[in-house]
Kinemage of the C-alpha trace (Angstrom):
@kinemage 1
@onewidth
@group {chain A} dominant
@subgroup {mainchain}
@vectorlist {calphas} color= white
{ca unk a 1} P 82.634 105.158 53.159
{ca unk a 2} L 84.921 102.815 51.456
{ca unk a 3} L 86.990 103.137 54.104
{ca unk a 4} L 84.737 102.025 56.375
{ca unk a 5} L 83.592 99.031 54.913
{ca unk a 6} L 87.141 98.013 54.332
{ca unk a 7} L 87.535 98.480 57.816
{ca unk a 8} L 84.786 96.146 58.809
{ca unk a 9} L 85.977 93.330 56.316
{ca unk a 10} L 89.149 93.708 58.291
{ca unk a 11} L 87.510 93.414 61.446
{ca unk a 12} L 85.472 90.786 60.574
{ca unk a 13} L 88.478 88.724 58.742
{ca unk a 14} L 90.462 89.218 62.325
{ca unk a 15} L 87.560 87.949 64.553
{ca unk a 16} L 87.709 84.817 62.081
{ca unk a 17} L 91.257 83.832 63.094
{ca unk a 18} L 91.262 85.088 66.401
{ca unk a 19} L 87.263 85.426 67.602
{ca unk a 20} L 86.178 87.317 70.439
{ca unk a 21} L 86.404 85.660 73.785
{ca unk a 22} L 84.119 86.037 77.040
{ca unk a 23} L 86.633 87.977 79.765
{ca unk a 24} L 85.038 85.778 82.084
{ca unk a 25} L 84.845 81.981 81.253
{ca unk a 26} L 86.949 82.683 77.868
{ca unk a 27} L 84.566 80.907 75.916
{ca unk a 28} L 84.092 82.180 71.831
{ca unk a 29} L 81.924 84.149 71.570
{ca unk a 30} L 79.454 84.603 68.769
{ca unk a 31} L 81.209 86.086 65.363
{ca unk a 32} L 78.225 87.854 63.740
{ca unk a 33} L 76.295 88.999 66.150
{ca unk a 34} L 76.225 91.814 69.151
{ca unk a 35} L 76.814 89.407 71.636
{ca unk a 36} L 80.448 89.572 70.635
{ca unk a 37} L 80.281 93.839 71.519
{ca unk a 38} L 79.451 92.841 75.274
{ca unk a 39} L 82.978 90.967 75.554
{ca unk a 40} L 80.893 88.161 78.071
{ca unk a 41} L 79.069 85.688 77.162
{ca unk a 42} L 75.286 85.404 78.105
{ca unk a 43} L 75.803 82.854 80.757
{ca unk a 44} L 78.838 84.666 82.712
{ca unk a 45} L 76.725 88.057 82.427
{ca unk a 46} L 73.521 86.634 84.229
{ca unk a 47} L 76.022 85.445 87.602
{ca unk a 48} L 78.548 88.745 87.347
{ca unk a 49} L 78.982 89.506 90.995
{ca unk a 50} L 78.120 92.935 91.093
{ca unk a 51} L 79.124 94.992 94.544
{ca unk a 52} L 75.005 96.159 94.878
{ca unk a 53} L 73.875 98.131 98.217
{ca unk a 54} L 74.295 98.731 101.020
{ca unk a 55} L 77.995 99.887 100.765
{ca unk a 56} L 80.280 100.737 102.719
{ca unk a 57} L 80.684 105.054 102.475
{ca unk a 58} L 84.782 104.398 102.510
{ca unk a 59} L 85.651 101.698 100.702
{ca unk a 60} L 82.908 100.678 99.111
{ca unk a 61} L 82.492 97.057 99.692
{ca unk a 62} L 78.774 95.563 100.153
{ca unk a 63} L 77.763 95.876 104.238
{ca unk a 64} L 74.871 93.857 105.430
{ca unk a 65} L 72.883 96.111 106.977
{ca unk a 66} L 71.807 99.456 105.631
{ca unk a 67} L 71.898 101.252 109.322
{ca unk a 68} L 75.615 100.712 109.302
{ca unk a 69} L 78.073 103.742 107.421
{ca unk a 70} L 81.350 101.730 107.180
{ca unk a 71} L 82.760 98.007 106.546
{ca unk a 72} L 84.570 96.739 109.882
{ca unk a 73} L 87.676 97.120 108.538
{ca unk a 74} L 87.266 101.342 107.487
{ca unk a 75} L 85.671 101.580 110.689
{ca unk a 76} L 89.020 100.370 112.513
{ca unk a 77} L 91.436 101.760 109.561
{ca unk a 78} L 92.595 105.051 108.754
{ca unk a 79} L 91.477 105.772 104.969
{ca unk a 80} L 93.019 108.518 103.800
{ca unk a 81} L 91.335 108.494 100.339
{ca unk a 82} L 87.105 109.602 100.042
{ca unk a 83} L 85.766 107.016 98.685
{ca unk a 84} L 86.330 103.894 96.619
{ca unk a 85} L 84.288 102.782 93.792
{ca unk a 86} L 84.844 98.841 93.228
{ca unk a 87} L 82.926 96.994 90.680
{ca unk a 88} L 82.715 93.577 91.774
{ca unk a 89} L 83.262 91.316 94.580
{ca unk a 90} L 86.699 89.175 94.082
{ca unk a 91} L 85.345 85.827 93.520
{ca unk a 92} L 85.203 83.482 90.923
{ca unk a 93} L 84.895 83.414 87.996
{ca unk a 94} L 85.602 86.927 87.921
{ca unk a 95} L 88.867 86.478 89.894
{ca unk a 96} L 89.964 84.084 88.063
{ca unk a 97} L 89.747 86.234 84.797
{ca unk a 98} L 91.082 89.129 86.637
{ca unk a 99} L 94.201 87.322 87.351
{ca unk a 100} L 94.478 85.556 83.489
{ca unk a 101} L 94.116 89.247 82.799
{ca unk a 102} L 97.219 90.524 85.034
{ca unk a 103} L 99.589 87.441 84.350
{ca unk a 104} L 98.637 85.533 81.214
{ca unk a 105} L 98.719 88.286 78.761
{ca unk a 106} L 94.975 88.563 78.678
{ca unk a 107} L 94.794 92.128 77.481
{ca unk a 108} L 91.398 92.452 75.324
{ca unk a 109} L 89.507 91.723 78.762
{ca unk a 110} L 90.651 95.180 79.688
{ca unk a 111} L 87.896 96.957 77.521
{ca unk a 112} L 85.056 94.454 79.359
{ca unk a 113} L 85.608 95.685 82.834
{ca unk a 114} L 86.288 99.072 81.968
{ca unk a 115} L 83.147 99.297 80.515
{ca unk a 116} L 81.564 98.130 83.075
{ca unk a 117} L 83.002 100.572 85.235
{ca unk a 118} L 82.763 103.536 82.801
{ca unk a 119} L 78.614 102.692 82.615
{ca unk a 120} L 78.053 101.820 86.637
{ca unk a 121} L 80.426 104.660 87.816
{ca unk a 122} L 80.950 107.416 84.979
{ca unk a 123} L 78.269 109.649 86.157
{ca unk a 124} L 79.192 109.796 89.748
{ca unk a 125} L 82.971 110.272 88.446
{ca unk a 126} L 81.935 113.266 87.108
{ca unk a 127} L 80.259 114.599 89.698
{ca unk a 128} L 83.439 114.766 91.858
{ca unk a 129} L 85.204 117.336 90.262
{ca unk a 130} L 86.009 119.240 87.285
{ca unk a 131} L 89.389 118.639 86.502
{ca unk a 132} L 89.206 115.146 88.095
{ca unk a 133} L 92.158 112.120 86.385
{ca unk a 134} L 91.989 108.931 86.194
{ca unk a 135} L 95.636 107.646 87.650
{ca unk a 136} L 96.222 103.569 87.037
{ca unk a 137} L 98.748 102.285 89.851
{ca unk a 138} L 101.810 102.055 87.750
{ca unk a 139} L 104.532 99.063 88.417
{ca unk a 140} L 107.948 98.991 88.695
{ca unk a 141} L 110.006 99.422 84.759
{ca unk a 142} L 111.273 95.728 85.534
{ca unk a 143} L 107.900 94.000 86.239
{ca unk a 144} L 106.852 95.932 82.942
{ca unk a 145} L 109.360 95.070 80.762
{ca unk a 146} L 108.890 91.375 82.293
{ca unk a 147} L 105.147 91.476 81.785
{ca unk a 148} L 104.542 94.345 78.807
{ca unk a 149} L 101.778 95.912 80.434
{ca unk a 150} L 100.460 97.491 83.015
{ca unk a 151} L 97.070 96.115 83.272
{ca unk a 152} L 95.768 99.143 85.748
{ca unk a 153} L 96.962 101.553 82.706
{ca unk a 154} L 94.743 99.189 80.089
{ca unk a 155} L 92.201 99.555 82.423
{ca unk a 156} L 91.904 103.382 83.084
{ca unk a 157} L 92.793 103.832 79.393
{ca unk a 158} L 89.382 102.131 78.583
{ca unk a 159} L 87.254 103.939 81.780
{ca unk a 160} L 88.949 107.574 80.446
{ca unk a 161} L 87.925 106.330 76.551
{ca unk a 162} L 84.061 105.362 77.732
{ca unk a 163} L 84.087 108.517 80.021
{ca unk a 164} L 86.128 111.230 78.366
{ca unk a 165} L 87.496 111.841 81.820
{ca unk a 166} L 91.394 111.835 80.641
{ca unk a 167} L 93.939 109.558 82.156
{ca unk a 168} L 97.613 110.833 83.494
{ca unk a 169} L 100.204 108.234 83.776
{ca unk a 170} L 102.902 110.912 84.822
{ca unk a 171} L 101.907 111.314 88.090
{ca unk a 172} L 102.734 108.204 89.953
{ca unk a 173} L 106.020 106.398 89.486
{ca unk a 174} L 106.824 102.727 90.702
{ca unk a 175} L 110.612 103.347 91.993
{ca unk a 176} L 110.935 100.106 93.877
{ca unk a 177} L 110.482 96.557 92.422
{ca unk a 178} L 108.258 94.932 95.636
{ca unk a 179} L 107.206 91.881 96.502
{ca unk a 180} L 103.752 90.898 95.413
{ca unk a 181} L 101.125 92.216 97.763
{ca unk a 182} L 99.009 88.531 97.077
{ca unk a 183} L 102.544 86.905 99.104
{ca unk a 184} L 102.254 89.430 102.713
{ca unk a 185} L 100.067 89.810 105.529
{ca unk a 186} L 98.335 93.364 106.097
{ca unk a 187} L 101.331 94.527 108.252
{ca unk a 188} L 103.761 93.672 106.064
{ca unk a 189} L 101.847 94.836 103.200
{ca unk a 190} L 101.779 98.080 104.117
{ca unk a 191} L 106.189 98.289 105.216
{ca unk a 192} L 106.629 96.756 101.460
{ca unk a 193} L 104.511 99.969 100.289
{ca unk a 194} L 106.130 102.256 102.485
{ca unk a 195} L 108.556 103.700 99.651
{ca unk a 196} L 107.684 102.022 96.598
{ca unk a 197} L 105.911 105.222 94.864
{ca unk a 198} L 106.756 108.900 94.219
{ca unk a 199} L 105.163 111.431 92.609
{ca unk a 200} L 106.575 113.200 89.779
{ca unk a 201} L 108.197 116.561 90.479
{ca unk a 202} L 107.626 119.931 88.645
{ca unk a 203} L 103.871 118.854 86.860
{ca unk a 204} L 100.581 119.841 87.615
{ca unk a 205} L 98.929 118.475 89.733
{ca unk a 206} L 94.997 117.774 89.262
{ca unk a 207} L 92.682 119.036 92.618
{ca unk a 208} L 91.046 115.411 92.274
{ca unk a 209} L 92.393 111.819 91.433
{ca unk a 210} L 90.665 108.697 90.589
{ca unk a 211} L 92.884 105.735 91.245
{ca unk a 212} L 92.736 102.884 89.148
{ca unk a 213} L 93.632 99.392 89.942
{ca unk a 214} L 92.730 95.981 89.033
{ca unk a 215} L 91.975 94.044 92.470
{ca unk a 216} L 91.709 96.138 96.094
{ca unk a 217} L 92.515 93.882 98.892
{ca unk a 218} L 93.856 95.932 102.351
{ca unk a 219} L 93.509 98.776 100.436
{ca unk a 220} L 98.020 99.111 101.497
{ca unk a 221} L 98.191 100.263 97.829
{ca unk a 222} L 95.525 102.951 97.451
{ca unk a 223} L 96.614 104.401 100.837
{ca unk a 224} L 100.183 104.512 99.866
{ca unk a 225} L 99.357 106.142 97.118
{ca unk a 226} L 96.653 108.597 98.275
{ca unk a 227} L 99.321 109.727 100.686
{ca unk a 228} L 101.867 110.534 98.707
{ca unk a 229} L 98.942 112.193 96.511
{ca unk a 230} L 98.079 114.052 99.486
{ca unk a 231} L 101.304 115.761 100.366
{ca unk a 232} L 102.514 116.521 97.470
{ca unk a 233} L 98.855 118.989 97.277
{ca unk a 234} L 96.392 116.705 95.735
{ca unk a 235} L 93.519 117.792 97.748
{ca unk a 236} L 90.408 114.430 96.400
{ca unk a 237} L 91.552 111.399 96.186
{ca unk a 238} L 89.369 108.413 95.110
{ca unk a 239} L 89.562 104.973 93.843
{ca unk a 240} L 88.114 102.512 91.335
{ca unk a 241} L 88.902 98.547 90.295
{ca unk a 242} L 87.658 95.756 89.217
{ca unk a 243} L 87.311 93.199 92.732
{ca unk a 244} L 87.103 94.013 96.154
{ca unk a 245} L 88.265 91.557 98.286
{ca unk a 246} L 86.733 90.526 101.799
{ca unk a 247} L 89.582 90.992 103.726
């Protein structure tokens, strides 16, 4: 009990010099109050962009009509994963904050979304398989010494701590240092992919994967991935992040 209650001075002392921000607009948020649990601020969480329904069966991504099965782009696409489970449509602000999250060191907002993909998605995560892993899209040893995180790993830390679904980083391994995907076209996207994972030799393998990833674009990374998942005897593959993009 003492413990505890030195615990919460300590918290409360540390949200005094550095207070809670909103992982959207990165305004302070409220010290004493629950507000501050949420990690968003009341105005950001009324205009979240939510991917609602229909969606597309592949990917994901919000369709128009409800008598269509697939976006055009899984309908012209081989997909080699099941199905993708993407939490919001890549737009701002949330984009913005996504990005502030990847490349200016804005760790904390981590917990945010993967809360918010632990509560939308946790239940249907379970559902897909016993022994199913959460997998974050690892980068390349130079881009994370560079950087000092992988923000996919942050992320699937927080969706395996809200879900108790348990996350293996020693699946996947980055071995090539690639250009970034934001800098190619689809075509080219997919050639810088071609080689730029393996999967780790003499572990076991889960029957099911969840990928995790920040922001899903082409898709050129998850399908990289979800092959090389694939052959090496992975037999579900599946996806989560943040955004979805439109293209």
């Amino acid at each position: 009990m003492i413990y505890n209650a030195i615990s919460e001075i300590g918290n409360s002392l540390k949200d005094i010099v550095f207070p809670p921000r909103c992982a959207v607009c990165d305004a302070v948020l409220p010290i004493w109050t629950d507000k501050k649990q949420e990690g968003i601020c009341p105005s950001c969480k009324a205009k979240l962009p939510y991917v609602e329904e229909p969606r597309c069966l592949k990917c994901g991504k919000e369709i128009e009509s409800d008598t269509e099965e697939y976006c055009a782009d899984c309908q012209k696409l081989n997909r080699s994963y099941k199905k993708g489970f993407p939490l919001f449509h890549y737009v701002p602000p949330v984009s913005d904050a996504v990005l502030a999250m990847k490349y200016k060191n804005r760790q904390e907002y981590a917990d945010f979304y993967g809360r918010e993909i632990a509560g939308r998605f946790g239940a249907s995560f379970h559902k897909l398989g016993k022994d199913i892993c959460l997998v974050p899209i690892p980068i390349h040893k130079n881009r994370l010494r560079k950087r000092g995180y992988n923000q996919a790993e942050l992320l699937a830390e927080t969706v395996g701590k809200y879900t108790g679904i348990p996350v293996r980083t020693d699946i996947l391994i980055r071995v090539e240092d690639t250009k970034p995907q934001k800098e190619l076209n689809p075509t080219e996207r997919t050639r810088n992919l071609s080689r730029a994972f393996q999967v780790s030799k003499n572990i076991r393998l889960p029957d099911a994967v969840m990928l995790v990833d920040d922001i899903y674009t082409t898709g050129a990374t998850i399908e990289a991935c979800t092959e090389l998942l694939k052959q090496a005897g992975v037999k579900d593959i599946y996806y989560t992040s943040i955004c979805i993009g439109k293209v």
